[in-house]
C-alpha positions in Angstrom: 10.2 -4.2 41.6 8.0 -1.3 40.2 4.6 -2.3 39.1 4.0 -3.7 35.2 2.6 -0.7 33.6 0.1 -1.8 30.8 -0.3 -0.4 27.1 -1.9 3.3 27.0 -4.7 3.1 25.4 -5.0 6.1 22.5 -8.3 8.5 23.5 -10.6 8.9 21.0 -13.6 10.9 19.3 -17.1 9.1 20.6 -17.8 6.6 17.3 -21.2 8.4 17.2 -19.7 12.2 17.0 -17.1 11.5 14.9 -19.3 9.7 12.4 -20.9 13.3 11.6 -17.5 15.2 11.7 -14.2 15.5 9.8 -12.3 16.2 13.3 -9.2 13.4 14.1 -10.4 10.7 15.9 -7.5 9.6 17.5 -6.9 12.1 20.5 -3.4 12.0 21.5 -1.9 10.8 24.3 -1.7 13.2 27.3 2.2 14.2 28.9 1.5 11.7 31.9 0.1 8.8 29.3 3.2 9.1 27.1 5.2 8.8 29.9 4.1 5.6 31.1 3.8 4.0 27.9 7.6 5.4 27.0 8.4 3.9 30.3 7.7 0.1 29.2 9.9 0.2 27.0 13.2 -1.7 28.5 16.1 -0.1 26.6 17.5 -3.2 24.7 20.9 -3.7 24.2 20.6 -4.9 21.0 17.1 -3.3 20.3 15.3 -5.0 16.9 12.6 -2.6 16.6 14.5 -0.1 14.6 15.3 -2.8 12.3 12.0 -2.6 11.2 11.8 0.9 10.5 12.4 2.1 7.0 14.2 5.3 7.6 16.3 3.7 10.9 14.6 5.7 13.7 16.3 5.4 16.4 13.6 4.6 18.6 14.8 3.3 22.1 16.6 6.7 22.3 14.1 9.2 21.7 12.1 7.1 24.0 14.0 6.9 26.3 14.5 11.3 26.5 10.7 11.0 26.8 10.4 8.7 29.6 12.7 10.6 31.1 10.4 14.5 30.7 13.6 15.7 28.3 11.1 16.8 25.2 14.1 18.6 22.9 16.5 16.0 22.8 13.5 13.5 22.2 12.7 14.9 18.9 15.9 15.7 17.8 16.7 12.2 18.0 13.4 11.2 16.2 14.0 14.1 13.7 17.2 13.0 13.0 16.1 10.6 10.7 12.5 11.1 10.3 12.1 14.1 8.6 7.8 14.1 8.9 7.1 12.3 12.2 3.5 13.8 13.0 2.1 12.3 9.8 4.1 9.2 10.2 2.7 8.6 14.2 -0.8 8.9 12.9 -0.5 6.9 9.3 2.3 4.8 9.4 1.4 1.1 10.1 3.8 0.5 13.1 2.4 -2.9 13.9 3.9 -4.3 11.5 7.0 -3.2 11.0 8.7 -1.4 14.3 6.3 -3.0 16.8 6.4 -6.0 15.9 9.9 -6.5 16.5 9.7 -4.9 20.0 11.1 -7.7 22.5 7.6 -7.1 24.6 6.0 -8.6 22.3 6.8 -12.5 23.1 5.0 -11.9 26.4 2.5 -9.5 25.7 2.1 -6.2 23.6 4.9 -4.1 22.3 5.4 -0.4 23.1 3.2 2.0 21.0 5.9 3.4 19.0 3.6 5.5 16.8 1.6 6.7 19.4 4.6 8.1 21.3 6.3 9.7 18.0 3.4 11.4 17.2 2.9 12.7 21.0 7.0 13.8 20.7 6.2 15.6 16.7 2.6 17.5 18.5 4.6 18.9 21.4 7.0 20.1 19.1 4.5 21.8 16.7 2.9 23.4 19.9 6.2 24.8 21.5 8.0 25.6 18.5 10.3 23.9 15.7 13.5 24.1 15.6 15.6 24.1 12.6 18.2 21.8 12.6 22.7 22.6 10.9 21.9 22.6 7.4 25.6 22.2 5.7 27.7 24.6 3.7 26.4 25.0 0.0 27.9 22.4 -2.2 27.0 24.5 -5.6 24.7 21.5 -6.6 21.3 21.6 -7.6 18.8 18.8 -7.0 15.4 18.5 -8.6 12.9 16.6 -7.0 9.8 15.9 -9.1 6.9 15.5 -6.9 5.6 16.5 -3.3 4.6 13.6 -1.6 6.7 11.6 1.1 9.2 10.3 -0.4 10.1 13.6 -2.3 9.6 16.1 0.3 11.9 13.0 2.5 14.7 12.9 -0.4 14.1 17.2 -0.5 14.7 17.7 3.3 17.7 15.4 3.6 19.7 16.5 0.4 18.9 20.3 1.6 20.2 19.5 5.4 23.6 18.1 3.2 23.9 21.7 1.6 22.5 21.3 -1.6 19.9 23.3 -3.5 16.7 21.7 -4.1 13.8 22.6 -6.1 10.7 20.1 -5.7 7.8 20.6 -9.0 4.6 19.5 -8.0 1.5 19.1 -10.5 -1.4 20.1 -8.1 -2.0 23.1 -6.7 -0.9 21.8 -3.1 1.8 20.2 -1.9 2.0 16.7 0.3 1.1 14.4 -2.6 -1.0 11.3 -1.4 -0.6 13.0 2.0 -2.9 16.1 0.6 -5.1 14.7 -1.3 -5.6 11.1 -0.1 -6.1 10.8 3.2 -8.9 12.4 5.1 -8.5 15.0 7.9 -9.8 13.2 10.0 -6.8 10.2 10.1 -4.3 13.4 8.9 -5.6 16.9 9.7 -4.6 19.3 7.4 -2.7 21.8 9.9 0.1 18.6 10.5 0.9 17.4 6.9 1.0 21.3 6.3 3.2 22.4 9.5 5.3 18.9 7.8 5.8 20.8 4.3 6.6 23.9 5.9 9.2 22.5 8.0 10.8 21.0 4.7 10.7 24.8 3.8 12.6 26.2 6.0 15.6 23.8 5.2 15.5 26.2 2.6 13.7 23.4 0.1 11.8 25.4 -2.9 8.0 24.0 -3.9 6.7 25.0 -7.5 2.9 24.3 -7.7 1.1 23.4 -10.7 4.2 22.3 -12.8 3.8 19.1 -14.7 6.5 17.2 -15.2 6.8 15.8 -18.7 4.1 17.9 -20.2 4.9 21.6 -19.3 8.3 20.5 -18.2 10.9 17.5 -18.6 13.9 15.7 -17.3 15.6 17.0 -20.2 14.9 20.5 -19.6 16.1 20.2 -15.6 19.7 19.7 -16.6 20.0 22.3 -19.4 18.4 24.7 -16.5 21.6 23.7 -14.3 20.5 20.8 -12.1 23.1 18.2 -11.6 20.5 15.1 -10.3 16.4 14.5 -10.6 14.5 12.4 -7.9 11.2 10.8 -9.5 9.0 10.2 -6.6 5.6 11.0 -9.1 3.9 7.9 -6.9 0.4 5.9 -7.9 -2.4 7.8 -8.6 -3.1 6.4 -11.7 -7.1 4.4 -10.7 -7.3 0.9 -11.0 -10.7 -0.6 -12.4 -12.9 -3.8 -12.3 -12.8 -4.2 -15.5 -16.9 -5.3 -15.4 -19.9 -4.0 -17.0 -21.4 -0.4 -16.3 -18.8 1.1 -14.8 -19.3 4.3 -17.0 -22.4 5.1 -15.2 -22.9 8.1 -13.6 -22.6 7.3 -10.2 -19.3 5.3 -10.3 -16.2 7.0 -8.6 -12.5 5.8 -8.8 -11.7 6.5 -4.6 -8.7 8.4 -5.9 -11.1 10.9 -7.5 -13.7 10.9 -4.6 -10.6 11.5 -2.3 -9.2 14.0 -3.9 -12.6 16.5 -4.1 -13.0 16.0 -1.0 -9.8 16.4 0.4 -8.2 18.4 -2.2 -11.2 20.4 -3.4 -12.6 21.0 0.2 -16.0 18.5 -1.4 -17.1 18.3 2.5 -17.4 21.9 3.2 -19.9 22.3 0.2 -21.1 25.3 -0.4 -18.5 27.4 1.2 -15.3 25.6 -1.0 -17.2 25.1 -4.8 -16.6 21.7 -5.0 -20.4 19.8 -5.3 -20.4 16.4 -4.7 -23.3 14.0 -5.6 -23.5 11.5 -2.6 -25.6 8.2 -3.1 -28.0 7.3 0.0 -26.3 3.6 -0.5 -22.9 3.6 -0.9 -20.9 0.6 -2.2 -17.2 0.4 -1.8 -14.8 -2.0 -3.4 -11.9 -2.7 -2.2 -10.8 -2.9 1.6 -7.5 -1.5 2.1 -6.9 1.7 3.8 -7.8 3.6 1.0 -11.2 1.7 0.8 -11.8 2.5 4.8 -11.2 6.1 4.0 -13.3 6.7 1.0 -16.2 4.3 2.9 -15.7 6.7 6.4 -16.1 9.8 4.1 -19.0 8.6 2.7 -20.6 7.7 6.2 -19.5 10.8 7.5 -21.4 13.4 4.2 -24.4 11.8 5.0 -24.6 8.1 3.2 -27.5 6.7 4.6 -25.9 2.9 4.5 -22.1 2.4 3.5 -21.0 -1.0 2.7 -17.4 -2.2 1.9 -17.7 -5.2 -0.4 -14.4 -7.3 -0.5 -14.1 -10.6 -2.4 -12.1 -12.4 0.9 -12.7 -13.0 4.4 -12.2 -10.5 7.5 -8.9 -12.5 7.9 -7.6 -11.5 5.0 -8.9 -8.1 4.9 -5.4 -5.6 4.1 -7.1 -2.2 5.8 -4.8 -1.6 9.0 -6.5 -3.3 12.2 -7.1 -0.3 13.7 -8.7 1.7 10.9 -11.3 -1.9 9.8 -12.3 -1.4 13.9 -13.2 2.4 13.9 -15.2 2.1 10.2 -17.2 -1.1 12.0 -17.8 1.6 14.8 -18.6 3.6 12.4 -21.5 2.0 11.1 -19.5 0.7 8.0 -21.5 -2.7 6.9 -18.8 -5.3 5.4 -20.0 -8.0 2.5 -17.7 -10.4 2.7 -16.7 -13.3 0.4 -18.5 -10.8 -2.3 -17.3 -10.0 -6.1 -19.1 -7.4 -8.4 -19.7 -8.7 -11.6 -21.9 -5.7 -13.1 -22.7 -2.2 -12.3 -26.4 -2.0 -12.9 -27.9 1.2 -14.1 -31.3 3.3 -14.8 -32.3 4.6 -18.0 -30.7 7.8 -16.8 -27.2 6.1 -17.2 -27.3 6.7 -13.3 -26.1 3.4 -10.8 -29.3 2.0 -9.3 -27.6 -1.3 -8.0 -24.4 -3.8 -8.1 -24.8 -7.5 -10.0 -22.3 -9.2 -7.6 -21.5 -12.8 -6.6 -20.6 -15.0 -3.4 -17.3 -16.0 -3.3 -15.5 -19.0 -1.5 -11.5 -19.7 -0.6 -9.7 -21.9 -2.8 -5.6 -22.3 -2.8 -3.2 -19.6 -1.2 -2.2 -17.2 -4.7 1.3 -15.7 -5.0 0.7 -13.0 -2.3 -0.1 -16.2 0.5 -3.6 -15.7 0.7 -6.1 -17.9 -0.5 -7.6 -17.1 -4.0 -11.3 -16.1 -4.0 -13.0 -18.6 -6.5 -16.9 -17.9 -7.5 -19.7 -20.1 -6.0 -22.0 -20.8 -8.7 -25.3 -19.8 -9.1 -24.5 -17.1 -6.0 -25.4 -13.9 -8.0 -27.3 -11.2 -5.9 -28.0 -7.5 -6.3 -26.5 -5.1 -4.0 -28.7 -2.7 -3.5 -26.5 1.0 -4.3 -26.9 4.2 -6.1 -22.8 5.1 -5.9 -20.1 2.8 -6.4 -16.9 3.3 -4.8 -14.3 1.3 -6.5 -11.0 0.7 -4.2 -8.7 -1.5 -5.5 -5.9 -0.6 -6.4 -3.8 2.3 -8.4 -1.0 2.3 -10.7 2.2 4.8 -11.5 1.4 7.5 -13.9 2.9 6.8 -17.1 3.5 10.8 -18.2 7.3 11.0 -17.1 8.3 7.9 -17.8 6.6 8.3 -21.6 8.1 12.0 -21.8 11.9 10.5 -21.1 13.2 7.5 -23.3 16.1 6.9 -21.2 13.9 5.6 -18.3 13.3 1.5 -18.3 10.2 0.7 -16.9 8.2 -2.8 -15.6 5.6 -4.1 -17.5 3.2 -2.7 -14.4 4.6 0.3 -15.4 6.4 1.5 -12.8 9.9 2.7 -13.2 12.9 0.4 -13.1 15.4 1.5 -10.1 18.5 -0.1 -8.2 16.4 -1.4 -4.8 19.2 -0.1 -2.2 20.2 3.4 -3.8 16.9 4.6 -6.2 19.3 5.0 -9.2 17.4 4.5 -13.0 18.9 3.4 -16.0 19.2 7.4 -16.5 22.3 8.6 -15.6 21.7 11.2 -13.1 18.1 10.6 -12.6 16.7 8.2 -9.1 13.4 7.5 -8.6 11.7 6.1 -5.3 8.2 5.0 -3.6 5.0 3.8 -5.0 6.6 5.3 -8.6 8.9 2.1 -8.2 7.2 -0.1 -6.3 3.6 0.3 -7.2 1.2 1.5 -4.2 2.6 0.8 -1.3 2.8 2.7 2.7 4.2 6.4 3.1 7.1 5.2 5.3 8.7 2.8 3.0 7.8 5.6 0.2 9.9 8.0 2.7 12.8 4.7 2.8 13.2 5.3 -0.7 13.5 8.8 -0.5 16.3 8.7 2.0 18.5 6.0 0.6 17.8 8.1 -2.8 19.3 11.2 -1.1 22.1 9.1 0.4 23.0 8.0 -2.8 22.4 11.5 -4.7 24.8 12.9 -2.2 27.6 10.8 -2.8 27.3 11.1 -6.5 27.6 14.9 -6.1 30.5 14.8 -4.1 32.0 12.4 -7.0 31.2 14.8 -9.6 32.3 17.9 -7.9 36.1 15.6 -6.8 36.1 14.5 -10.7 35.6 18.5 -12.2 38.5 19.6 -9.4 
């Protein structure tokens, strides 16, 4: 019997150097390390992992070709329903949805999926992609309004089916969330845009700077000739405390500190015109992944002190595992079991400090975890001249408000049929964080697929009904 082969371990940036850079941390595997760890895997006959996968990768058999050296037919298997696996190896949380399923785990630790789709998506960026059959021209035309992963998903798999597709993006950039909300240095810039360019050459057209339901409408796409519309406008619409002084100068939604700096190129200041005024003490609230990011940029533009203040325990904390460990290593400070209450400011109207108070865990609330209740006379000032405030965003209301026909929740996100994307619009889908409120970018590139499955078929029924 061979040897047990243990988990590769993913090489990284020294926490020290990284701190001070906007490089990736994560490394990569090397060819002999993705081997090995390819090799644990055990080639189920009734393999569960790819139950967990949103878009159905087929993941013993693209392993499997690695294991076995064979590089093409590895990602042709992985591309043949993952339309953007480099981003997805490096921000999709596998260990909780594919690797947890993984048999291995019941005696130990599961294969690292992510780590060996985004070795299999690098190699092929490095040696050359290869465009995959794209279908005869059906004569249809498919609008897809926004760039991020579930549109440039629904865009790449309706254009590989034949149809012309036309995404309109508001920004100046394409990728969506991917562009402008996750730092370089979890999602360099040259993979998400290698991604988008590979959705290109399926022959997928990307209009910049066109916003949907102000400078164009649903309304208008089908009197210009397209037979379908896929909303996948996401959550980018900032969530707030809701608590005194946060007006002051000094106060940042992270979707707006995000976006300058990855967007507007904030961190190379002066060469990119994009000032940024950093506080020495930086507060962050919030401690999801978006919180991580925002407090990691902060560290890394020169934030004397960074401190992510979250009103429940470490246990409870809804960052990804692995990005909570690198912004400890990071010299992130956490304050735990900790609530903001006010923002306190000078006579400036600039933040000179956060009124916040200690927290303790009652009963489990509707999400499972146990609600934060206030421990009276707690209060304490958090020393802080910038407040980062990370909790949470919301769809944003311009399409839905600029097209009647479209139902939407009370959260405001827009009302669609959970297994195909269709909206109480004829002819118009919508998928992702749009529907669903913020959420990961694989399930947001689910939605996109199902939507494209489902946009297909209707297609094909309208073009039988017109014969």
């Amino acid at each position: 019997m061979p040897p047990k082969v243990e988990r590769q371990s993913m090489p990284v940036q020294d926490s020290d150097k990284r701190a001070e850079n906007f490089d990736e941390v994560a490394l990569g595997y090397s060819m002999e390390q993705a081997v090995l760890e390819a090799s644990r895997c055990i080639q189920c006959k009734k393999p569960t992992c790819r139950d967990g996968c949103p878009v159905g990768v087929e993941i013993p058999q693209f392993v499997k070709y690695l294991r076995d050296g064979d590089l093409p037919n590895s990602i042709k298997a992985l591309k043949s329903r993952n339309n953007l696996p480099a981003i997805c190896g490096r921000v999709c949380p596998q260990e909780t949805q594919c690797e947890v399923q993984c048999i291995l785990t019941k005696k130990g630790l599961p294969v690292a999926v992510g780590r060996l789709e985004r070795f299999v998506a690098d190699w092929e960026r490095k040696n050359g992609v290869t465009v995959p059959e794209i279908a005869a021209p059906t004569g249809h035309k498919v609008a897809i309004v926004g760039s991020g992963p579930a549109g440039l998903t629904a865009a790449a798999d309706l254009a590989r089916l034949g149809h012309t597709v036309v995404v309109f993006e508001a920004l100046h950039m394409p990728g969506g969330v991917l562009s402008y909300g996750i730092p370089p240095f979890r999602l360099p810039r040259d993979v998400t845009q290698a991604e988008i360019d590979y959705v290109r050459s399926l022959g997928v057209e990307i209009r910049t700077n066109w916003i949907v339901g102000k400078t164009y409408d649903v309304s208008e796409m089908f009197a210009d000739g397209f037979d379908a519309v896929f909303l996948g406008t996401g959550a980018g619409l900032p969530t707030f405390m809701g608590v005194p002084g946060e007006n002051l100068n000094g106060v940042f939604s992270a979707n707006e500190f995000l976006v300058r700096v990855n967007l507007m190129n904030a961190y190379q200041f002066p060469e990119y015109d994009t000032p940024l005024k950093l506080g020495r003490h930086v507060a962050v609230v919030g401690a999801g992944n978006v919180a991580m990011d925002a407090a990691r940029v902060s560290r890394r533009l020169g934030a004397e002190e960074v401190t992510i203040v979250y009103r429940r325990s470490e246990a409870e904390i809804p960052a990804r595992h692995e990005e909570l460990e690198h912004a400890k290593e990071e010299g992130i400070k956490l304050k735990l079991l900790t609530a903001p209450t006010r923002v306190l400011g000078n006579e400036k109207g600039w933040v000179v400090g956060l009124e916040c108070q200690e927290m303790a865990l009652g009963e489990p609330d509707a999400s499972g975890r146990r609600r934060p209740v206030p421990r009276q006379g707690s209060e304490f000032v958090l020393e802080t001249d910038m407040v980062i405030v990370a909790i949470g965003t919301s769809p944003n209301p311009l399409v839905p408000q600029s097209t009647p026909a479209l139902q939407t929740s009370r959260h405001g996100t827009i009302i669609a049929d959970a297994e195909t994307g269709a909206t109480t619009m004829p002819g118009v889908w919508a998928g992702g964080d749009a529907v669903t409120g913020a959420a990961t970018v694989i399930s947001a590139m689910g939605a996109g697929k199902r939507a494209a499955a489902s946009i297909h078929a209707y297609l094909l029924e309208k073009a039988t009904v017109r014969a």
